[in-house]
N, C-alpha and C positions, 0 to 999 in steps of 0.2 A: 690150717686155714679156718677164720671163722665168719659163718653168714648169722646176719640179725634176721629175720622176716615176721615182718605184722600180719595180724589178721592170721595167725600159721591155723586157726582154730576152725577156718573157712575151708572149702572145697580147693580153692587153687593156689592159696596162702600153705597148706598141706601140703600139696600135692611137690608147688616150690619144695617145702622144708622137706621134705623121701628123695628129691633128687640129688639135694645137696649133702644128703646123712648120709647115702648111697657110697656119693665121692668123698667120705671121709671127715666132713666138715661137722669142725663143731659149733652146737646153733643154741642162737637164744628164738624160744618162738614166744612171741609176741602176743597176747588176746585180751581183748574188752570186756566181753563180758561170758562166751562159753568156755568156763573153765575145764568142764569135765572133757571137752572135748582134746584141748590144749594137753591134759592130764595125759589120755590116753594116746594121743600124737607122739608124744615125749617117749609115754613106753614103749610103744613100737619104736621109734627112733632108734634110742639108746642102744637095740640090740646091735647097730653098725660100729659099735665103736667110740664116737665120737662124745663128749662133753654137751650135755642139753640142760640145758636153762632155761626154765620157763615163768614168764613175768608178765603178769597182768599191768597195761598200760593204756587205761580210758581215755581215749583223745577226747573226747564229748565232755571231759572235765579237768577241770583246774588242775592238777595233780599233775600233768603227763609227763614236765619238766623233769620234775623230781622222780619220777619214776626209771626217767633215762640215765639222769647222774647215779641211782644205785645200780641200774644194771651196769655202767659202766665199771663198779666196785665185782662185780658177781661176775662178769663177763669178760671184762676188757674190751682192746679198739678191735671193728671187727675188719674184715678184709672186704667185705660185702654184705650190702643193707637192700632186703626189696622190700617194699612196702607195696604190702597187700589187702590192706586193712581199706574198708571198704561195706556202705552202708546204702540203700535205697528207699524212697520216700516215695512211691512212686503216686501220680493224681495229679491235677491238675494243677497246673499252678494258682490259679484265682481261690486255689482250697489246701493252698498249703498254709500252715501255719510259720511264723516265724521262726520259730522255737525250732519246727520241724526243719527247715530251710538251714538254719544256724549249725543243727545237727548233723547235719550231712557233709557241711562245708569242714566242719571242726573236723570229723573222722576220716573224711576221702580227701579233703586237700591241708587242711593245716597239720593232718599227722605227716605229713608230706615234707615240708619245709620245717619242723621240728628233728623228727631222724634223721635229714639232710643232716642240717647244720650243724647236729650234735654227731651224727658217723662222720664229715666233713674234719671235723676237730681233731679229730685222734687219727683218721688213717695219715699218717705222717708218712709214708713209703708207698703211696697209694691208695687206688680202691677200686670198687666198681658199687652206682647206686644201679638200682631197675626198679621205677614205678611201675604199679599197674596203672592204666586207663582205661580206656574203652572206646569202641569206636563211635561213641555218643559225645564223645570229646573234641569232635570235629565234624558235628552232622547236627541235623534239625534233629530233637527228638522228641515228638510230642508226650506228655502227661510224663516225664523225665526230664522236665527244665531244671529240678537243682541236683540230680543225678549226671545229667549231661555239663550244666555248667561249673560242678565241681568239678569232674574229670578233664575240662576243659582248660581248668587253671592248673591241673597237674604238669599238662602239657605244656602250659607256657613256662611252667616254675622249668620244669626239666629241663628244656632250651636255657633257659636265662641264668641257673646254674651249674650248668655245663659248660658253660661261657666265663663263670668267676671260679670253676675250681680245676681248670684244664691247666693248668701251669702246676698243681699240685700232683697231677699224675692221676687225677679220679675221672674218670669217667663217669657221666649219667645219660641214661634214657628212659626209656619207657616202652612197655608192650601195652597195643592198645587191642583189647580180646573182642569177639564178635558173641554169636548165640553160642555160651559155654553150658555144658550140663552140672549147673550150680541150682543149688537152694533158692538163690535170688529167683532163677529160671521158672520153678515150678509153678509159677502161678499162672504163667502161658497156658494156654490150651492147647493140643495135642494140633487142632488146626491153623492155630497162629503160628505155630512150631514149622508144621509143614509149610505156610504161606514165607516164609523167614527162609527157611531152606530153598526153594523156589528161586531164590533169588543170588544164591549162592555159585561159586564157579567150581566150590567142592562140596556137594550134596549131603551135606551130614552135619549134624552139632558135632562142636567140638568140645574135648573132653579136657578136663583141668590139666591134663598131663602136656599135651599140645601146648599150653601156658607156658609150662615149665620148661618145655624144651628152648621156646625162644630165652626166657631169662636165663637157662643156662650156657646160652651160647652167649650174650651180652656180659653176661659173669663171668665172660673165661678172656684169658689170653686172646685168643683168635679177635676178640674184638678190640681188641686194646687201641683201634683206631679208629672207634667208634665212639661218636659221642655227641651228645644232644637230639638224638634220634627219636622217634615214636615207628616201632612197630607194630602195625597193626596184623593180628592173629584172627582173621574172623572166616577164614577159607575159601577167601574170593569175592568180599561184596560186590555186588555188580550195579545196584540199585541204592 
């Protein structure tokens, strides 16, 4: 079996690509711009066995097409595509800059609808996609208007092609995560952490791994009659 995952270079893009090298899979991992980290993902990986592939593919530029048509040379069609790749701009909206805006959209939803269409193509005997989202993809979020309203069109994309490729045998969804212990996160403070918790129906950040577990259930058989879904992972909002 093989899984694509973007972003693999990320905290929960990673954490996806350990669970799926774990069960055997051979992975292409996906990353923008931290190579070293991509790097050393890979060679942890590889000790499982599996075939690792690892292909730099900048959504935020012109290139990204042609980056997919050679991994499809390097890789082949996979069985399962999650797209993890994912970017924040966070401030107000009346101080974002366009460029800034443009940037977020290209990497959290137009990488989106690019690894669809192009994993859509070849799995010819099936698939499974799993977007990330976030639960800002269906909520107000202040000073994360193009944060939230990229995630927001992941969701609708997921729905609306889950609907034209359900005759193919593919499934898609999305897990949409709550406060995860990512990089993005650190810039909370230890009390906006606690006030966020506070609100939760399971009293804890959750961890990349938690991520992975829902996309590996949507990736397997068991859901195979699951489809156009958004899961959301955030351990109980209550607020």
């Amino acid at each position: 079996m093989k899984a694509v995952v973007t972003g693999a270079s990320g905290a929960i893009g990673g954490a996806i690509a350990r669970d799926f090298a774990e069960r055997g899979f051979s992975l292409a991992l996906l990353y923008g711009k931290n190579e070293a980290a991509a790097l050393s993902l890979a060679k942890e990986l590889a000790a499982f066995g599996g075939m690792i592939v690892v292909k730099k593919v900048d959504f935020a530029s012109d290139g990204a097409e042609q980056a997919l048509r050679e991994l499809e040379k390097e890789f082949g069609a996979p069985d399962v595509l999650v797209n993890a790749a994912g970017i924040d701009r966070a401030g107000l909206a009346l101080d974002l800059s366009e460029k800034e805006w443009d940037e977020v959209f290209m990497v959290n939803a137009k990488s989106v609808f690019l690894t669809s269409k192009w994993a859509a193509s070849l799995m010819k005997g099936g698939g499974r996609i799993v977007n990330v989202s976030s639960i800002w993809g269906s909520r107000a979020a202040p000073c994360e208007a193009a944060y939230a309203a990229s995630k927001a069109a992941v969701e609708s994309f997921t729905k609306s092609f889950a609907a034209e490729v359900g005759s193919l045998g593919i499934t898609v969804n999305a897990v949409a995560p709550g406060l995860i212990d990512t990089k993005m996160n650190d810039r909370l403070s230890e009390e906006e952490k606690a006030d966020f918790i506070s609100g939760l129906a399971i009293n804890r950040i959750g961890s990349p791994q938690d991520v992975a577990a829902a996309v590996r259930f949507l990736a397997s058989e068991d859901a195979s009659y699951v489809t156009g879904q958004i899961l959301e992972v955030s351990g109980g909002l209550l607020r």
